[in-house]
KOLGUDO-157481 format. One record per residue: residue number from 1; residue in one letter; x, y, z of N, C-alpha, C in turn. Coordinates in Angstrom, 1 decimal, m for minus. Last residue first. Layout:
BEGIN
<NUM,'a',<X,Y,Z>,<X,Y,Z>,<X,Y,Z>>,
...
//
This chain:
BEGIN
<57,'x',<67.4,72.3,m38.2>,<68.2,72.7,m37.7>,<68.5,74.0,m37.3>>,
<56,'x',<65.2,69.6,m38.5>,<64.7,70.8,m38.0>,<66.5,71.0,m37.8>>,
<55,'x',<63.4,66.8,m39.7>,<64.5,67.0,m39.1>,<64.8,68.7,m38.9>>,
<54,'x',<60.5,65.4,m39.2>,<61.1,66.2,m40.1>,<61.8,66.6,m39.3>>,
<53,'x',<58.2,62.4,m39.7>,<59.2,63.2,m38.7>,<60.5,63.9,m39.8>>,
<52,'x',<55.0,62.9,m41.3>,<56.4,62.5,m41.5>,<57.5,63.3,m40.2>>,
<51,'x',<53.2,64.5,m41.4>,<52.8,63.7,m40.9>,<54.2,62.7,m40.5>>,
<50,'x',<53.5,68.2,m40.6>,<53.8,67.0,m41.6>,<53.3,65.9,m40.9>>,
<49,'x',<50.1,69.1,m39.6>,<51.4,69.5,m39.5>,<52.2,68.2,m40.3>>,
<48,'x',<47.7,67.3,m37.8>,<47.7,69.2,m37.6>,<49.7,69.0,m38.1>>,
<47,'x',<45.0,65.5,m38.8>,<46.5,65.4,m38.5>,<46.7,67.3,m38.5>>,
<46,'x',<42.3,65.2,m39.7>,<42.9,65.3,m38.3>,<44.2,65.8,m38.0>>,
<45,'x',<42.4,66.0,m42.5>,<42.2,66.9,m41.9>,<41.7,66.7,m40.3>>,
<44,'x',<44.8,64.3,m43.8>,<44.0,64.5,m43.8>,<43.7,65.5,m43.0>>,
<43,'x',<47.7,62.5,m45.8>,<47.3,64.1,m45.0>,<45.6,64.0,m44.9>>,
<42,'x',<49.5,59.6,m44.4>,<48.2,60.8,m45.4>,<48.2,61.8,m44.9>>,
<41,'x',<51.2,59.0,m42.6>,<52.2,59.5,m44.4>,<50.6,60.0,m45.2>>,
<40,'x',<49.2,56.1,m41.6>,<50.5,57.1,m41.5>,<50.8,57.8,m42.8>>,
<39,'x',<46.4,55.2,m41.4>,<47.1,55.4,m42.5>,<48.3,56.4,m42.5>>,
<38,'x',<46.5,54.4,m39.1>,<46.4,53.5,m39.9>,<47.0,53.8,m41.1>>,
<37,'x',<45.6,57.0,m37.6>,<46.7,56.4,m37.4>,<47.2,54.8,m38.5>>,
<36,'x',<42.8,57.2,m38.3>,<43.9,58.1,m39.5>,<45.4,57.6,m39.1>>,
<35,'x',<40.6,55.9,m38.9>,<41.5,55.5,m38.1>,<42.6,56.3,m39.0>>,
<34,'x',<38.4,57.5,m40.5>,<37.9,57.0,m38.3>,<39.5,56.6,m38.5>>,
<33,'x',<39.2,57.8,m42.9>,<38.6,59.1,m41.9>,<39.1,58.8,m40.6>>,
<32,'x',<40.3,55.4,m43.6>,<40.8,56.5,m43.7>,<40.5,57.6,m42.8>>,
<31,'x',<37.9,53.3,m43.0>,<39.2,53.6,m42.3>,<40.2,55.0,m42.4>>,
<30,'x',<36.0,54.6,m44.9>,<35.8,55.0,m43.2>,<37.6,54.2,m42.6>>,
<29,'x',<37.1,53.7,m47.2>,<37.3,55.6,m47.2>,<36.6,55.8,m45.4>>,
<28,'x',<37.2,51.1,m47.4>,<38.3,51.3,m47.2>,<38.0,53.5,m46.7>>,
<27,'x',<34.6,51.0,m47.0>,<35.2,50.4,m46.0>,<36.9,50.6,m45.9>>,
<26,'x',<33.8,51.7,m49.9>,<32.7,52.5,m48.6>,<33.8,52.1,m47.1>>,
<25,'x',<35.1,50.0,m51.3>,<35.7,51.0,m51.3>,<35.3,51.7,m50.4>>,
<24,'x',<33.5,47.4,m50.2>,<34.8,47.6,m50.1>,<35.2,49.1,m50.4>>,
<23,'x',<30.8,48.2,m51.3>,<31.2,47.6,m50.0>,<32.8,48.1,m49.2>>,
<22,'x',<31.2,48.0,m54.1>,<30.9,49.4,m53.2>,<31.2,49.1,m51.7>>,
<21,'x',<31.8,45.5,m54.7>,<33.3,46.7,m54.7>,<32.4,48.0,m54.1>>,
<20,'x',<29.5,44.3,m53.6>,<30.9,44.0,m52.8>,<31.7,45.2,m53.2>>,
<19,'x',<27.7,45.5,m55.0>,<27.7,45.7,m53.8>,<28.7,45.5,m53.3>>,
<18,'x',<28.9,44.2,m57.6>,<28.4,45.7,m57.6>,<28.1,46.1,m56.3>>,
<17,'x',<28.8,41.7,m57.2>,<29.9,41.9,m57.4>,<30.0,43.7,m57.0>>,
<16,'x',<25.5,41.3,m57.3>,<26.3,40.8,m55.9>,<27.9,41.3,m55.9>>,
<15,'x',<25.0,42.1,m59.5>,<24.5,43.0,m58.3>,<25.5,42.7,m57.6>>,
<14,'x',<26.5,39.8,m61.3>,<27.1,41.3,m61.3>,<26.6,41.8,m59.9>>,
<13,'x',<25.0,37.8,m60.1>,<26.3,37.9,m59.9>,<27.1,39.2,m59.7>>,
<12,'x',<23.0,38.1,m61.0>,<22.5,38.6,m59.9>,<24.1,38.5,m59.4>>,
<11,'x',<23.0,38.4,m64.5>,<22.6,39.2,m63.6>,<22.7,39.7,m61.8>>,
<10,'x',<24.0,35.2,m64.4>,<25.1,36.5,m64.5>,<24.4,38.2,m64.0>>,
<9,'x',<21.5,34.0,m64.1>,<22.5,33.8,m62.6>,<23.3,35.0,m62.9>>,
<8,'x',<19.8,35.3,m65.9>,<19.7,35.6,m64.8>,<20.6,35.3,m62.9>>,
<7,'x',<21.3,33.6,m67.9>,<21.0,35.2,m68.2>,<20.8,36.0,m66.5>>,
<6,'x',<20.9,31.3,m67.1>,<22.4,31.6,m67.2>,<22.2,33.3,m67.5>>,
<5,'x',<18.3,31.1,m67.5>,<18.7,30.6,m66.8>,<20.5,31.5,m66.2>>,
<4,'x',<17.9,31.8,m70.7>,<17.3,32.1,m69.5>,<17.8,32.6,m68.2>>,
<3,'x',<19.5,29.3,m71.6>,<20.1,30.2,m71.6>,<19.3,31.9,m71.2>>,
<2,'x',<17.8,27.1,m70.6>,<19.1,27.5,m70.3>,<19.7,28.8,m70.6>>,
<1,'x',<14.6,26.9,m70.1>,<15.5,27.5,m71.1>,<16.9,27.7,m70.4>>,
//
């Protein structure tokens, strides 16, 4: 049955698409944490103070 067929390729497509964007968002939030020099201009809770050079008189 074809259209069987086509029921279960779009099923395993989505999983496979459903892993990849978790994949990706899971990989973009450990760069954030582990490489905070990466992300210049965030605030996180390595950085101690603006992250930005602030001019001072």
């Amino acid at each position: 049955m074809p259209g069987t067929w086509a029921l279960i390729v779009n099923r395993h497509r989505a999983l496979i698409l459903g892993w990849a964007y978790y994949l990706d968002a899971f990989s973009s939030y450990l760069l954030r944490t582990w490489l905070p020099s990466v992300y210049r201009g965030h605030d996180n809770w390595y950085t101690r103070g603006a992250s930005f050079p602030v001019l001072s008189y």
